[in-house]
C-alpha positions in Angstrom: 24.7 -13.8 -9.0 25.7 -11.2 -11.7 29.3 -12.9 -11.8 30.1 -16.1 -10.9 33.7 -15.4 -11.4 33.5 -12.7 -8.3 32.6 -14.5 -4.8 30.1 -12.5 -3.4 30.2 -11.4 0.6 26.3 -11.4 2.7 26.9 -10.4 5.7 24.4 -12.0 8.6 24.1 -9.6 11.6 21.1 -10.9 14.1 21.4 -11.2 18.0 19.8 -14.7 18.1 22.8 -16.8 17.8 20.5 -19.9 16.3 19.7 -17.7 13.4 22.9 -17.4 12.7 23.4 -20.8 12.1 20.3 -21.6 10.2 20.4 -18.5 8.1 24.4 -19.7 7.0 23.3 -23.2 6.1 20.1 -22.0 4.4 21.5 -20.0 1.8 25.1 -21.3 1.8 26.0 -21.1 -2.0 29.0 -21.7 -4.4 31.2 -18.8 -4.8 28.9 -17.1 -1.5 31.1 -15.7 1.5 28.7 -15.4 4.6 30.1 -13.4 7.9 28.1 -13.2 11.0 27.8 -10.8 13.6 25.6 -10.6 16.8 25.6 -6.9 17.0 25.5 -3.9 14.9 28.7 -2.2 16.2 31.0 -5.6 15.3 29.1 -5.5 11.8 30.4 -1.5 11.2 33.6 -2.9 12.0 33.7 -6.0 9.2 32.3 -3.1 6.7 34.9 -1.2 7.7 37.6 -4.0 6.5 35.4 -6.0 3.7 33.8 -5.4 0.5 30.0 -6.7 1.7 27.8 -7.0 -1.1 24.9 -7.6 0.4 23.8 -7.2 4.7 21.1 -8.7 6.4 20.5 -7.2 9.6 17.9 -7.5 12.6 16.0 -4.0 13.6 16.0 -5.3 17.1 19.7 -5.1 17.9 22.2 -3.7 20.3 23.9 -1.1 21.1 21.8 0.9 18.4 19.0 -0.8 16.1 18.8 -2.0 12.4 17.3 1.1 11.4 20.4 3.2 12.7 23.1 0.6 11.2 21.1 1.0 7.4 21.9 4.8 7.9 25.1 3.8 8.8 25.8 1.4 6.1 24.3 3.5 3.2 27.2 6.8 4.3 29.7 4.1 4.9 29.8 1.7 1.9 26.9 3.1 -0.7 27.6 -0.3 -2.5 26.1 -1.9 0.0 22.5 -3.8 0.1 20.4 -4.0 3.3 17.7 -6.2 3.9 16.3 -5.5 7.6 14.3 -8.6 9.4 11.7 -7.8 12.5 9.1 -9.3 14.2 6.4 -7.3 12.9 7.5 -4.0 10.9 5.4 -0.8 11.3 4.4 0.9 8.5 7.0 4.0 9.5 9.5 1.3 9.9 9.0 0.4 6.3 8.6 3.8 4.7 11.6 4.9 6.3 13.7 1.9 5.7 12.6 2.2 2.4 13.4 5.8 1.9 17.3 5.5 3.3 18.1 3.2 0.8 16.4 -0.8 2.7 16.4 -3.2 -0.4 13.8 -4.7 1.7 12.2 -5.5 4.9 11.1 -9.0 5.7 9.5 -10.4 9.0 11.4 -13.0 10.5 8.5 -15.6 10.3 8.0 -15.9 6.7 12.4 -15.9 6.2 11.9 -20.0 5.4 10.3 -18.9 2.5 11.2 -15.3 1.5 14.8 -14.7 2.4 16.6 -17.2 -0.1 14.6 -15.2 -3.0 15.1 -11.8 -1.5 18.7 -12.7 -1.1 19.6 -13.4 -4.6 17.5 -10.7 -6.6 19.6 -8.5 -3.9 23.1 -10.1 -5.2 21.5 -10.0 -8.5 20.7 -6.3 -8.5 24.6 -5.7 -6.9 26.4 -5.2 -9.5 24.1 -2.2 -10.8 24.1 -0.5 -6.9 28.0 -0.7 -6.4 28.6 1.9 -8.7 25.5 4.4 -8.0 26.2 7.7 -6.3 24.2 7.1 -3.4 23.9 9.4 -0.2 22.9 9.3 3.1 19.3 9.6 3.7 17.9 11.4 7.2 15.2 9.6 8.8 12.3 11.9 9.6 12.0 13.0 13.1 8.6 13.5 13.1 6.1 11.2 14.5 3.4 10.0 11.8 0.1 10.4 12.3 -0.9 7.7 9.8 -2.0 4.6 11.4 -1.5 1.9 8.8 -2.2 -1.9 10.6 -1.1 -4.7 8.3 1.8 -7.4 8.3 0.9 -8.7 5.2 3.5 -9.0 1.9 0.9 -7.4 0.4 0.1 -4.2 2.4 4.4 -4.0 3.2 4.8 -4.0 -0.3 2.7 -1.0 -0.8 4.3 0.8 2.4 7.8 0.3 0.4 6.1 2.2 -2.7 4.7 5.0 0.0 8.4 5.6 1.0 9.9 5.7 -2.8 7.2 8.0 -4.3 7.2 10.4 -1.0 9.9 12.5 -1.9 9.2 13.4 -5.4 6.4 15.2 -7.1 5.1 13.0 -8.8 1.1 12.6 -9.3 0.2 9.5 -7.9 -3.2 7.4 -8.3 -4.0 4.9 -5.6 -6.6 2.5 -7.0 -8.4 -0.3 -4.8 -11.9 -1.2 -3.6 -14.1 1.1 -1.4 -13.0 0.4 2.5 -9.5 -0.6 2.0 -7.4 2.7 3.6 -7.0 4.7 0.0 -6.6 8.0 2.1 -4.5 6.7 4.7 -1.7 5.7 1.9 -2.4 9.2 0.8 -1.6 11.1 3.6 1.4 8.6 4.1 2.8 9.7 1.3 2.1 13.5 2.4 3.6 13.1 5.6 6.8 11.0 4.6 7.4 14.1 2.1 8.8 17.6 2.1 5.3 19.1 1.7 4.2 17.8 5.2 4.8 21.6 6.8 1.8 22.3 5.1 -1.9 20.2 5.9 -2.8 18.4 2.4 -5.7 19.5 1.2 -8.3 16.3 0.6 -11.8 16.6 -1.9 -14.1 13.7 -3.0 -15.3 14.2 -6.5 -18.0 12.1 -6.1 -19.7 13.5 -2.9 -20.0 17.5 -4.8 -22.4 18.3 -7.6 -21.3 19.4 -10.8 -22.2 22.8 -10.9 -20.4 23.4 -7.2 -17.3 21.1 -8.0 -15.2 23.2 -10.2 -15.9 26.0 -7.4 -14.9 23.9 -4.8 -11.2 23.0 -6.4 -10.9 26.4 -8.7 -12.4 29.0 -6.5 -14.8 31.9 -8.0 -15.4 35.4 -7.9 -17.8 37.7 -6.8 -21.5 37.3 -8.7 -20.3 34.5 -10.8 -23.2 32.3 -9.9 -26.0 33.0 -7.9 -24.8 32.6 -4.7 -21.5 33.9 -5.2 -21.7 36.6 -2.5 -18.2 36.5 -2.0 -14.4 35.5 -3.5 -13.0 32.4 -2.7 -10.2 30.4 -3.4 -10.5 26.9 -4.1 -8.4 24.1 -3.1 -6.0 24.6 -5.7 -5.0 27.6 -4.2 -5.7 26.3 -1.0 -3.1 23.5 -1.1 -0.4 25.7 -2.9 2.8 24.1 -1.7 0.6 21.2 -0.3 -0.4 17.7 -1.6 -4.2 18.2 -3.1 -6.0 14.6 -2.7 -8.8 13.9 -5.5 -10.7 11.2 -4.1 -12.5 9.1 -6.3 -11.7 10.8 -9.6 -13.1 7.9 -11.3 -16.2 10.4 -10.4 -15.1 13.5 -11.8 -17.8 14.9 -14.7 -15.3 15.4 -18.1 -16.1 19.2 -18.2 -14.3 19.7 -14.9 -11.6 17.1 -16.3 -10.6 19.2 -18.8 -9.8 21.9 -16.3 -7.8 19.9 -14.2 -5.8 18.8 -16.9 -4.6 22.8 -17.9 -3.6 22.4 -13.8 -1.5 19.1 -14.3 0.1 20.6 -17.6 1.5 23.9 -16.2 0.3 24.8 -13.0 -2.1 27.6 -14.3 -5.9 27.7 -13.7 -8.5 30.4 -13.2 -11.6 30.8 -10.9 -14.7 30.9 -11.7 -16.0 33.9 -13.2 -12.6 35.3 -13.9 -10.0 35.8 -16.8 -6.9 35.9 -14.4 -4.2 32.8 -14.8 -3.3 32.1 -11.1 -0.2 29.5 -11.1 -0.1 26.9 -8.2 2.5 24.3 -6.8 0.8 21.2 -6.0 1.6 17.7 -5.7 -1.8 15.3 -6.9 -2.8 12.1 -5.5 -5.9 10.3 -6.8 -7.7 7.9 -5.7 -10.6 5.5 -7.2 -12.0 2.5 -6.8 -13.2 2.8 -10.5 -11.2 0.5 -13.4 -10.1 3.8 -14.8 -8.6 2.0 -17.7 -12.3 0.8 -18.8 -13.6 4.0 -18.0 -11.5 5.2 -20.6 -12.9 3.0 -23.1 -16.1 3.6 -21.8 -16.0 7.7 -22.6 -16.0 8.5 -19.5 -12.7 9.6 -18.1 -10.8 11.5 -20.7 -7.3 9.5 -21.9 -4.5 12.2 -21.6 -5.9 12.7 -17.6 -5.7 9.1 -16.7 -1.5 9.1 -18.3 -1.3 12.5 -16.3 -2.3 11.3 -13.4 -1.2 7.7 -13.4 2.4 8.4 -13.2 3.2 6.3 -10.3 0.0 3.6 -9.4 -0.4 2.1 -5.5 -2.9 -0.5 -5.5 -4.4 -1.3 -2.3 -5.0 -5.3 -2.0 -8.4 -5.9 -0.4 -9.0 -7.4 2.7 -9.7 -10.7 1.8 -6.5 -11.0 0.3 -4.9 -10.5 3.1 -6.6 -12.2 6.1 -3.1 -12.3 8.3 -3.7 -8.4 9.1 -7.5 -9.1 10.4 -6.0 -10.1 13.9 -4.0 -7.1 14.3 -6.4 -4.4 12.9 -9.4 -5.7 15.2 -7.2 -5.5 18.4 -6.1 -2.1 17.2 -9.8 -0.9 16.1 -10.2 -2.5 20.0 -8.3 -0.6 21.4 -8.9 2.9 19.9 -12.9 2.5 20.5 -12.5 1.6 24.3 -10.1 4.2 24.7 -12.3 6.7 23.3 -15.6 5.5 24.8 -13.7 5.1 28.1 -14.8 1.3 28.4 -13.3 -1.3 30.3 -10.5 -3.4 28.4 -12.4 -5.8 26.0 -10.2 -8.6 24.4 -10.9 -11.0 21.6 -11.5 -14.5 22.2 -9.3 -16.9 19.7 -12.5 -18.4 18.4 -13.7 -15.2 18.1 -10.6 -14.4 15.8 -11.1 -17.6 13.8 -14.7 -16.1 13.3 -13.3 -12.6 11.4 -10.3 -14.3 9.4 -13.4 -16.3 8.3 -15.5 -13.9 6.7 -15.0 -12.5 3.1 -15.0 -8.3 4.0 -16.9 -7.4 1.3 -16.8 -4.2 2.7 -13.0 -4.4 3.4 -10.8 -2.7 6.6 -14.0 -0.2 6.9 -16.7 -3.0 7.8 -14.2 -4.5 10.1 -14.3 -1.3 12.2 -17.9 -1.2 12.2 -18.0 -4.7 12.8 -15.9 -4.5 15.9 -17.4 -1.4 17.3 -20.9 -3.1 17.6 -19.3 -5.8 19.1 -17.8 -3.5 21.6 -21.2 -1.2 21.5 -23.4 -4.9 22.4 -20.3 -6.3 24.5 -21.5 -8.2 27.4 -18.4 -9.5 29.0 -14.9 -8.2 28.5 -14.1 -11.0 26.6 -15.5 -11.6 22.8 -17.0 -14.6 21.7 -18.0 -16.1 18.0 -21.2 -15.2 19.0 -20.6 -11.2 19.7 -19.6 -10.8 16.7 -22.1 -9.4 14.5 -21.8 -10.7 11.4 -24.4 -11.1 9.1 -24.1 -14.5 8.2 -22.3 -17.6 8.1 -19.1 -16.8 6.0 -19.4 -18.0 2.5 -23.3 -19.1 2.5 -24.8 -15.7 1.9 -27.0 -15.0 -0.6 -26.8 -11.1 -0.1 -22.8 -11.9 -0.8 -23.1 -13.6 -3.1 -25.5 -11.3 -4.9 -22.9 -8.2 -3.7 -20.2 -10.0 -5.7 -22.1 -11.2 -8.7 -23.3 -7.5 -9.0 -19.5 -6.5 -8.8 -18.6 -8.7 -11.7 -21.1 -7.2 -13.9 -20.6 -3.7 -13.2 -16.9 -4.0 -14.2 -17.5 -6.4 -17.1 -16.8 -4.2 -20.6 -19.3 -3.4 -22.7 -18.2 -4.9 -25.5 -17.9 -8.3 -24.0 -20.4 -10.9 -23.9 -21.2 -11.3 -20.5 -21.2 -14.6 -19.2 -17.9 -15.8 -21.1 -15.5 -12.6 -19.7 -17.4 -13.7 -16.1 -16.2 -17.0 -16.6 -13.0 -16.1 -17.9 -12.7 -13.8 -14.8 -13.3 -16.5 -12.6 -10.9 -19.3 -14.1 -8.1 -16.9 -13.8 -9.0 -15.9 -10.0 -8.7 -19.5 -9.0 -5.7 -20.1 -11.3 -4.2 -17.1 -9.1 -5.3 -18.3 -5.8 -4.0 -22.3 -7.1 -0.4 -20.1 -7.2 -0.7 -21.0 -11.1 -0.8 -24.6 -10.7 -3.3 -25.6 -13.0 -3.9 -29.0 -11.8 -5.1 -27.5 -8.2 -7.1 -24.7 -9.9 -8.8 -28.3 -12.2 -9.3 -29.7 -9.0 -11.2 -26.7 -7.7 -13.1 -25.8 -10.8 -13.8 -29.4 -11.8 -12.7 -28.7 -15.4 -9.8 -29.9 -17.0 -6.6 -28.3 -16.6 -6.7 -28.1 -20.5 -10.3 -26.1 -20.5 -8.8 -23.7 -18.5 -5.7 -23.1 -20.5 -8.2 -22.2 -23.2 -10.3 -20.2 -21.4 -7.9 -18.0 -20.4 -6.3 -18.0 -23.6 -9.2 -16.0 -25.2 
C-alpha cells in the first residue's frame, strides 16, 4: 500500500454470495477496509457515501453489468480503481474495459492466483490515480468485426495494449511469429479507434517486388515506367485519414525505407515520376515476424525507421505458449467452417482435444484452422476423434519439427556469435523461463547443474 498510515477501502461487488466470503478472507489485510455488495446498483450507492480506493466487480451482474458500473464509477469517483472479473472475457470486453479506464480484467478461475497480486499493484498504483483528471470514456457502439479467440493471460494482456494504443496516433509495430493473428490485432486497433469511419488500408511488403512496391504505397504518374498507362494514387493516399497496415516490414528493400521514413517524419511524399509534395494523415501499424532489432545490426533495416516505427510494440505470444486457447479457437474455427460449408454440427471429442493441446503449432493459430478444416473436410461422424485429426505426427517425436525448429534457431542466431554456444545459451534460458526461474527445476530438466546454468546465461 502506498501509505500504511491511510486504511485503504476495496470494495467486493459479485452476485455469488460465496465469493464474497472467500474473496474477504483471501485478501483480508492490516489497515484494508473490504465492503461487499451483491449488485451493482447497492455498490453506486456505497461510492456515493465512501472514499473506495480500489472496486472489484463481476461483468455478469444485475440490474445493469460490470461493464456499465466501470463507466459509472470512472464519472462518479475518477479516484477510483476497477478490476472487472468474468467467466471468459471477449476480446471487445477487454479493449473496452480497458479503454474507459478497467485497471484490469481477470477471469474468475485463475483469481486464487492472480487477484491478491492484481489487488495490491492496484492499491499500489492509488495514490498516483486519486489525483489524475480522469473523464468518462463512451464505450463504442459499434459491433467489432475482429474475431480475436483466446482466454489466455497472455493474449488478454495484448487485448489490454489494443484498447490503450487505439485512440492515439501512434505508429505501432506488432512483432510475433508467422500464423499467430498479427493483422487481426491490427485491425483491432483500427476499429477500436476514431479512424474506423474509414476501411484501413493493409499491404504486405514482402509479397510485391521492388520495382512495383514504392508504386503500390506512393502512387505514380503517367509514363513513369513502362506500364504506367495511367495515374494512380498509392495507398498513402489511399488511406488518408485511415490506418495504413505494413505487413511484414521486416521485408521492406532499404531504398523504399528511406521513402517511408520522409512519410513518418512530416507526412509529405511524392509519386512516382513526379516533383509534387502531397501531405497525408495516416496512422502506421507494422507488422513482422522478423527480430528487427538484429536486422538492424545486420544492415538490413535502416535504424532511425525501426525507433519511428516502434513507438508502441504488441507482441503476439505464439501458440504454444498459450495451449488454454487451443480448445476455444478449434470449436470456434468448428463452427465458422460448418456454417459456411452448410455441414451438419461436428463437435470435438475430449480426447480429441487432449490431441491438439498436445501438439507444438509450429505453424501457430493458422495451422490450427487448417488442421481443423481437414478434419471437418475428412469428417466421418459428427463427432471428432484422436484419430481425425490430421496431424502429422506424434507430438514432440518429429524429426521434420524438430528440423523446423533447429532451422529457426539458426536463422535468428547473430552473425557475430558462434553458433552453437548462443544456441545453447538460447536454450538454457527457455527452460529457465518455462522452470518460472527456478533454477533447480530448470537443472533437473537440463541435467546440468543449477550452477552451469547461471553461467551460461551469464555470458
Amino acid at each position: 500500500m502506498p501509505d500504511p498510515s491511510i486504511e485503504e477501502t476495496l470494495l467486493l461487488v459479485d452476485p455469488d454470495l460465496d465469493f464474497l466470503e472467500w474473496a474477504t478472507k483471501h485478501l483480508a489485510a492490516k489497515d484494508l477496509r473490504i465492503l461487499r455488495c451483491d449488485n451493482a446498483a447497492n455498490a453506486l450507492k456505497v461510492i456515493e457515501k465512501t472514499a473506495v480506493s480500489v472496486v472489484v466487480a463481476a461483468i455478469e451482474m444485475e440490474p445493469f453489468d460490470g461493464m456499465e458500473l466501470l463507466a459509472r464509477v470512472v464519472q462518479q469517483s475518477p479516484h477510483t480503481l476497477v478490476i472487472l472479473t468474468t467467466g471468459f472475457p471477449t476480446t471487445g470486453q477487454i479493449i473496452e474495459a480497458t479503454q474507459c479506464g478497467a485497471h484490469d480484467v481477470l477471469r474468475k478461475e485463475s483469481l486464487a492466483f492472480e487477484l491478491r497480486v492484481v489487488v495490491e499493484s492496484a492499491l499500489q498504483t492509488q495514490e498516483e490515480r486519486r489525483t489524475a483528471d480522469h473523464t468518462s470514456a463512451e464505450l463504442p457502439k459499434h459491433d467489432s468485426r475482429v474475431k480475436m479467440i483466446g482466454v489466455s493471460r497472455a493474449l488478454q494482456e495484448v487485448f489490454k495494449l489494443v484498447g490503450r494504443v487505439a485512440r492515439s496516433d501512434a505508429p505501432v509495430l506488432i512483432a510475433g511469429e508467422s500464423g499467430t493473428g498479427k493483422e487481426l490485432v491490427a485491425k483491432a486497433i483500427h476499429e477500436y479507434s476514431p479512424r474506423r469511419q474509414k476501411e484501413m488500408m493493409t499491404i504486405n511488403c514482402g509479397a510485391i517486388p521492388e520495382n512495383l512496391l514504392e508504386s503500390e504505397l506512393f502512387g505514380h504518374e503517367k509514363g513513369s515506367f513502362t506500364g504506367a498507362i495511367a495515374r494512380r494514387a498509392g495507398r498513402f493516399e489511399q488511406a488518408d485519414g485511415s490506418t495504413l497496415f505494413l505487413d511484414e516490414i521486416g521485408d521492406m528493400p532499404l531504398s523504399i525505407q528511406v521513402k517511408l521514413l520522409r512519410v513518418l517524419q512530416d507526412g509529405s511524399f511524392s509519386r512516382v515520376g513526379s516533383n509534387e509534395t502531397i501531405t497525408t494523415d495516416v496512422r502506421i501499424i507494422a507488422a513482422t515476424h522478423k527480430n528487427l532489432a538484429d536486422e538492424v545490426t545486420a544492415g538490413r533495416f535502416r535504424e532511425d525507421l525501426y525507433y519511428r516505427l516502434n513507438v508502441v510494440e504488441i507482441r503476439i505470444p505464439p501458440l504454444r505458449e498459450r495451449l488454454e486457447d487451443v480448445p476455444l479457437l478449434a470449436e470456434f474455427f468448428l463452427q465458422r467452417i460448418t456454417k459456411k460449408n452448410g455441414m451438419a454440427r461436428i463437435r470435438l471429442s475430449a480426447e480429441a482435444i487432449n490431441t491438439l493441446q498436445s501438439h507444438s503449432w509450429p505453424g501457430n493459430v493458422r495451422e490450427l484452422e487448417n488442421t481443423i478444416a481437414r478434419a471437418c473436410a475428412l469428417a466421418s461422424s459428427n463427432v471428432l476423434l484422436p484419430n481425425d485429426i490430421p496431424l502429422a505426427s506424434a507430438p514432440g517425436k518429429s524429426p521434420a519439427l524438430i528440423a523446423s525448429a533447429i532451422d529457426q534457431l539458426i536463422n535468428s542466431a547473430p552473425t557475430e556469435e558462434d553458433l552453437l554456444p548462443w544456441i545453447t545459451r538460447e536454450i538454457a534460458g527457455r527452460v529457465v523461463e518455462r522452470a518460472d526461474g527456478d533454477f533447480k527445476k530448470a537443472s533437473t530438466m537440463l541435467n546440468l547443474p543449477a550452477t552451469e546454468i547461471r553461467k551460461l546465461l551469464s555470458k
